[in-house]
Backbone bond lengths (Angstrom), bond angles and torsions (degrees), N, CA, C in turn:
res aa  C-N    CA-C-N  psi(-1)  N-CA   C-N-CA  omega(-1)  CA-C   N-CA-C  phi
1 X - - - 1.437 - - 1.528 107.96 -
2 X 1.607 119.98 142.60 1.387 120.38 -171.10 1.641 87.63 -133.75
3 X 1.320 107.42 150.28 1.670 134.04 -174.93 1.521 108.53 -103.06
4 X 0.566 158.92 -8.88 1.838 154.52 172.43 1.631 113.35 7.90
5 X 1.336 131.01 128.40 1.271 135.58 162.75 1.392 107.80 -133.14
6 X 1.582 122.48 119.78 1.031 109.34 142.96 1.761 137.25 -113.51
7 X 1.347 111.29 128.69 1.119 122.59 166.39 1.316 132.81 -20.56
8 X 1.571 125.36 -69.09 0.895 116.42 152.95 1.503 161.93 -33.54
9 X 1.527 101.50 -59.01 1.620 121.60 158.40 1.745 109.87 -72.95
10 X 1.175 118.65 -20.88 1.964 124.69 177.92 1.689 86.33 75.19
11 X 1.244 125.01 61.47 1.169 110.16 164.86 1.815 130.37 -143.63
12 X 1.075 101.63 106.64 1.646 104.44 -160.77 1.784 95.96 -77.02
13 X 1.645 110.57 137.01 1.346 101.01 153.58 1.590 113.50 -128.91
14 X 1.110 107.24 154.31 1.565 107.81 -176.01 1.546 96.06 -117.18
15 X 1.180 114.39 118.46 1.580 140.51 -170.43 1.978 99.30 -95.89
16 X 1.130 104.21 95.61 1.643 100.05 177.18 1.340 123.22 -83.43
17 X 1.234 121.51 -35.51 1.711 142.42 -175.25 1.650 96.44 -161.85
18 X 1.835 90.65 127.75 1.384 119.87 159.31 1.448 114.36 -48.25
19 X 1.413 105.22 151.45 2.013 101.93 174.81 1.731 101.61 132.11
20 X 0.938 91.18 166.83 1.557 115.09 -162.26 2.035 98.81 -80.75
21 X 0.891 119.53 139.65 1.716 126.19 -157.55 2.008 83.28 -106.08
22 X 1.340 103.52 128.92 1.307 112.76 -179.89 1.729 109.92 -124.27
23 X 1.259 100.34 15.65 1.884 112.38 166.09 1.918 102.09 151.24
24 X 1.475 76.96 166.80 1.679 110.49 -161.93 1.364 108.67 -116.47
25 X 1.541 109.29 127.47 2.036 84.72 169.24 1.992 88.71 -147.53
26 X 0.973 89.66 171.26 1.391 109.89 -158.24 1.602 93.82 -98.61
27 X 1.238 134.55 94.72 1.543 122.07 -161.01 1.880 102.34 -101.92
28 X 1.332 119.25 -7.91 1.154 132.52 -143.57 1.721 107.57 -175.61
29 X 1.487 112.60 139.92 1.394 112.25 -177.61 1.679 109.97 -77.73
30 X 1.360 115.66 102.23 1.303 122.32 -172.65 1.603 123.35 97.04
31 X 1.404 101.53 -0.09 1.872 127.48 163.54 1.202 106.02 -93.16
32 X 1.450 113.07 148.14 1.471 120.53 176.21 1.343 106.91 -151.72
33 X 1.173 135.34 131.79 1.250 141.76 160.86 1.386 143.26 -111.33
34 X 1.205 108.59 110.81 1.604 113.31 -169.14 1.371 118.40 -57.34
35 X 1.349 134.18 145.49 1.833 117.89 164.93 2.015 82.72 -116.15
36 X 1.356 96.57 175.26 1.072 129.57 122.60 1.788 161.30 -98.64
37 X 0.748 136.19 136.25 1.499 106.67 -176.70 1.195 150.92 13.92
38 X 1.252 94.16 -72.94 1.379 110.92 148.70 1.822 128.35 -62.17
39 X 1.203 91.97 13.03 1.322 83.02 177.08 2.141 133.06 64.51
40 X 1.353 84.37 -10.64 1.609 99.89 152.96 1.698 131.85 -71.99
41 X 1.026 133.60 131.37 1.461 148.36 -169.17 1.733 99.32 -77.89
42 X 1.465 94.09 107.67 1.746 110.10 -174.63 1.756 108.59 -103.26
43 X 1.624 97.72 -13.91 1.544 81.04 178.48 2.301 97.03 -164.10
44 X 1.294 109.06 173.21 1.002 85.92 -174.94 1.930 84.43 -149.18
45 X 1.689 104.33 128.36 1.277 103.03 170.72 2.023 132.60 -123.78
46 X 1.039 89.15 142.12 1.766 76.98 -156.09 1.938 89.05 -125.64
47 X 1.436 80.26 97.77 1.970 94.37 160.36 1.509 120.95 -80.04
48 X 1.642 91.98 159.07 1.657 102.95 -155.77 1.683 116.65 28.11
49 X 1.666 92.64 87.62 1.914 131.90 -156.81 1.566 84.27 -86.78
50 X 1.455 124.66 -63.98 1.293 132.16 -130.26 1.933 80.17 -83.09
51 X 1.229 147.50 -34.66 1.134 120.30 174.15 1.726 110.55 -117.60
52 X 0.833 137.30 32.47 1.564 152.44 148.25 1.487 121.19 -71.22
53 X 1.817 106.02 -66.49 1.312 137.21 177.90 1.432 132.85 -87.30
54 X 1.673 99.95 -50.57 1.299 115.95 -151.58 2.165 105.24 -91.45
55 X 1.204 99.01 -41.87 1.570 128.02 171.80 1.355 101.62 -64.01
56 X 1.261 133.07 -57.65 1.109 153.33 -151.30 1.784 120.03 -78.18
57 X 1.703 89.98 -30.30 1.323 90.06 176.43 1.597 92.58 -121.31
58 X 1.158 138.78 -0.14 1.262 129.22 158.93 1.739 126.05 -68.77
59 X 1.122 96.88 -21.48 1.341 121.74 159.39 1.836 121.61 -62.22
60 X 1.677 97.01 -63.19 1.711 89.14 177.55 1.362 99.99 -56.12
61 X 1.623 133.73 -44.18 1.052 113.71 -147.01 1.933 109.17 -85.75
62 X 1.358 105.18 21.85 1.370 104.80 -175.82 1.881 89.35 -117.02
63 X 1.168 94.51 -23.20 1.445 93.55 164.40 1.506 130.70 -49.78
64 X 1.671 103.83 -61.38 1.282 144.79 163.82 1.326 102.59 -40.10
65 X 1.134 126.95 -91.06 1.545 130.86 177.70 1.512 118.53 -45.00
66 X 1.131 138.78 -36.78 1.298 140.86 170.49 1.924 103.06 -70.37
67 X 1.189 149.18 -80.62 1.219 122.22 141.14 1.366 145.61 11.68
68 X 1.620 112.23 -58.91 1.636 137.34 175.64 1.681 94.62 -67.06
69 X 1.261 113.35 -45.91 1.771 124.43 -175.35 1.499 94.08 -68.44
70 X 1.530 134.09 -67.25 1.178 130.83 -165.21 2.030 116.66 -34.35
71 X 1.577 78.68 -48.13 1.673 114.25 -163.12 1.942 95.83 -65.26
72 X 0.873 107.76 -43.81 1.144 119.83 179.06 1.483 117.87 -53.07
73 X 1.411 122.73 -55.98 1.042 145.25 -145.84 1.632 109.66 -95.17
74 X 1.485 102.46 -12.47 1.358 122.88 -155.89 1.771 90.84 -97.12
């Protein structure tokens, strides 16, 4: 499995298995999922990353840590 982000376009793809992409479907608003032939999921792309993904889990994890601090302190 390979991680890819680009900056520019805000678009992360997660590449699961090499191979030629034999359709696209929209599984999610700003999710995309590759098949192959077979009908297996070869790649997975998620536009506008930086507030979908990136915001999103920078968040739980300020969540997480503020909590972890509470817990701590207690």
């Amino acid at each position: 499995m390979k991680v890819r982000y680009d900056p520019k376009a805000d678009i992360l793809y997660i590449l699961i298995r090499e191979g030629p992409v034999a359709d696209t479907d929209e599984v999610d608003e700003d999710v995309w999922f590759e098949y192959d032939e077979e009908g297996n999921v070869v790649g997975i792309e998620i536009w506008n990353a930086g507030e979908n993904v990136i915001r999103k889990s920078l968040l739980e994890i300020e969540r997480y840590t503020k909590a972890l601090n509470r817990k701590m302190e207690a």
